[in-house]
N, C-alpha and C positions, 0 to 999 in steps of 0.2 A: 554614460556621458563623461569626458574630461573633467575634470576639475578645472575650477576657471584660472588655476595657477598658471597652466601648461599651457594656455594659450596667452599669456602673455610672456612666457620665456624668453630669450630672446634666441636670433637665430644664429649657429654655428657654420661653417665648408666645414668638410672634410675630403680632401682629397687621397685618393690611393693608388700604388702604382705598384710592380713586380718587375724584378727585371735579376741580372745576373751583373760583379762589378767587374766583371772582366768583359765582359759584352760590347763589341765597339763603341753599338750606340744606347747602350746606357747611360744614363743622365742624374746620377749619382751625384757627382762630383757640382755637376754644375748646382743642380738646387741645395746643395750644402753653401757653395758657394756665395750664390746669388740671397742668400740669408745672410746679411750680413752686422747685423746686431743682437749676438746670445749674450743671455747671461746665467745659465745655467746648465749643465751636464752630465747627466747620470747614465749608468750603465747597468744593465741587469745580467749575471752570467750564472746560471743553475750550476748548483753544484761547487761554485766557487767560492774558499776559503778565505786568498787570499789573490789581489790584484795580480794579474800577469806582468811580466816584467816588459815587454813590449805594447801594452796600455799604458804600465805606469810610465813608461820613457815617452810615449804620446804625449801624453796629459802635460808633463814637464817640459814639455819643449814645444808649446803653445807659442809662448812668448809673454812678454810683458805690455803693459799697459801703464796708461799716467794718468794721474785725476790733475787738471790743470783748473786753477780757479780765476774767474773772473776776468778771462779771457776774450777779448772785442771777435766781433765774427771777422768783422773787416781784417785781421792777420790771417784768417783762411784763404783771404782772394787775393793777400798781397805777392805779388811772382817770383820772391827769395823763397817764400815756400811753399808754393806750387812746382818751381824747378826743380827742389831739394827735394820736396818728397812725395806729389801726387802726380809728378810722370818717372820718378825712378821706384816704383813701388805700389804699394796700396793703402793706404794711408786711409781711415776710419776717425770718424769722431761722431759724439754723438752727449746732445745735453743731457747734465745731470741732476735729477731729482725734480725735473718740472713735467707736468701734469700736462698731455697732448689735448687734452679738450680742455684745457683752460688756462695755459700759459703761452706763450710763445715759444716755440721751441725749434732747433736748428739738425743738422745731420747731415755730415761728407759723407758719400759713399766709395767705396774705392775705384770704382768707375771715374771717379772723378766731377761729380755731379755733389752739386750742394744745395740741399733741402731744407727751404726753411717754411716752416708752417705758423703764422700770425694771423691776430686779430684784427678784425674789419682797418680798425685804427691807425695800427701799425704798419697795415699796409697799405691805407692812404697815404702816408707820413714818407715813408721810402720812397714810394713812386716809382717804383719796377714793376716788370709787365709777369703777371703771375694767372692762377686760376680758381674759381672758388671751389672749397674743398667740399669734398661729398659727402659731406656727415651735417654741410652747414642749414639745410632744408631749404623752404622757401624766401624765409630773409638771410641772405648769408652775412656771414658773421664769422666765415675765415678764411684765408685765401692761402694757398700754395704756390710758392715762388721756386723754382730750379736755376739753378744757376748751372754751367758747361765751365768747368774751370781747363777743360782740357780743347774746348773750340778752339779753331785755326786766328777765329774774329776773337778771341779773349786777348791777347798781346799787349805788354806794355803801350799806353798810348794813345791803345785803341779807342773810340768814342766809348763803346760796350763797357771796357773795362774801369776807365774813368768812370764814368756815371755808378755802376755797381758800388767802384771804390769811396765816390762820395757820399751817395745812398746811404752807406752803413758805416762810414767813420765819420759824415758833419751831418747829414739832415736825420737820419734817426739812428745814431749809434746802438747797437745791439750787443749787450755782453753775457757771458753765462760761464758756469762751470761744466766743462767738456771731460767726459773721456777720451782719450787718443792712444790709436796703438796706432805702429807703422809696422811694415813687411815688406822686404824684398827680394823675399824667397817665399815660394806657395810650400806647403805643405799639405804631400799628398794624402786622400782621403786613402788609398788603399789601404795605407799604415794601420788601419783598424783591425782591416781583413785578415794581417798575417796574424792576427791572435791563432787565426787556425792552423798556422805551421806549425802549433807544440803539440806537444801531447796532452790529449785533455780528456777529461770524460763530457763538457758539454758538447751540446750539437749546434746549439742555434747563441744566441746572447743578442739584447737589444742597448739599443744608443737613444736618448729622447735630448733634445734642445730646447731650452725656453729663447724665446727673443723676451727683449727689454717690452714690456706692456704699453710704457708710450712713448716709443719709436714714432717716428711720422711714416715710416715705410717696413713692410714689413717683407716680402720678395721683393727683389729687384727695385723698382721704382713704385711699388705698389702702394699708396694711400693707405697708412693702419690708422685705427682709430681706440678708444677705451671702451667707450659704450659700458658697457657692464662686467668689464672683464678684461679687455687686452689682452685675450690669447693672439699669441700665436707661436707656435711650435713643431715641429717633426719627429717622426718615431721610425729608426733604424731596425727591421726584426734582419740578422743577420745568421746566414745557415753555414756549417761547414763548409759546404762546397760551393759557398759564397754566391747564391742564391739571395736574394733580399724581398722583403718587403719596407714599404714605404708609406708611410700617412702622413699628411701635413695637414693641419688644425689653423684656421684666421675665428676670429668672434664676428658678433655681428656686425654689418654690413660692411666688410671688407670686401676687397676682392677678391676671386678664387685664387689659389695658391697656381702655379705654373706645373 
């Protein structure tokens, strides 16, 4: 018989996939992609003394990032910088140090989509049209708002845009300390692969990603939650002849990984 630990554990995905990254339809690139809050990065290479100089030029030319404090949400939606930077680019933020099942907490996606996750309260108070979040059970007690900073109907003027804009600069102002990076240039994932043009003795070497724990999203537009844990991460097994395997990890009751 179990122990009655293991039946109260809580439940994990793990998804797994194979594929080749030069394969047309490989989808590699995309579920790297569409992950778009890490904060952590390791790499495992057998046999390896010291970083390869084509990692370590990887790794350095990430880019930067800004810790911005006490920042109103309301300058996400204003159209000086939406013009500037979330249709010339891919523009990330994402709140800092607050707790997804128990604070209010916000996130642009580069898609251009702005995620904000509140308390019952908070989202009577705004009065945008949002949905209740699926962690909240039978009495809900949080709701998920998306905003489209990139819709045709978002334009200066527009009734949509007003209403958003009052919402969150007079009837319930929202501020927080953001991470933000911008990009307007991708940076290709092959870049990893040519580790295998030098000469080496390993065969294979692995890539793992943490996401941020409490993200409100954690693929694509996908609802993450903490539950007991806030995984959620991917693991790169990569072979010489650029062959791959793939695992992606969510905690419990997230959705499946894509």
């Amino acid at each position: 018989m179990l122990p009655a630990q293991l039946g109260r554990a809580p439940r994990h995905l793990l998804v797994c996939e194979r594929g080749h990254a030069r394969h047309p339809r490989s989808r590699h690139e995309a579920h790297v992609r569409d992950h778009a809050y890490s904060c952590r990065v390791s790499f495992l290479i057998p046999e390896c003394g010291m970083l390869p100089e084509v990692l370590k030029s990887t790794i350095a030319d990430i880019g930067e990032y800004y810790l911005v404090r006490n920042l109103p949400v309301h300058e996400l939606v204003a159209h000086e910088f939406i013009d500037a930077f979330v249709k010339k680019g891919s523009c990330y933020a994402l709140t800092y140090k607050t707790k997804i099942d128990q604070d209010n907490t916000a996130a642009l996606l580069p898609s251009g989509k702005l995620i904000l996750s509140v308390d019952k309260d908070t989202y009577e108070e705004l009065g945008l049209q949002g949905r209740p979040s699926q962690y909240s059970g039978k009495k809900v007690m949080r709701y998920i708002v998306t905003i489209d900073l990139t819709d045709a109907g978002f334009h200066p003027e527009s009734k949509k845009h007003n209403r958003v804009l009052w919402a969150l600069k007079e009837k319930k102002p929202l501020e927080f300390d953001f991470l933000l990076a911008w990009y307007n240039t991708g940076l290709p994932c092959i870049e990893l692969c040519c580790y295998f043009g030098e000469p080496k003795l390993a065969y294979w070497l692995t890539l793992t990603v943490h996401g941020f724990a409490d993200s409100p999203v954690s693929w694509r537009e996908s609802e993450h939650g903490f539950h007991k844990g806030g995984e959620n991460l991917y693991n790169f097994v990569i072979f010489r002849n650029l062959d791959y395997w793939l695992q992606m990890a969510v905690g419990a009751h997230d959705d499946c990984p894509p």
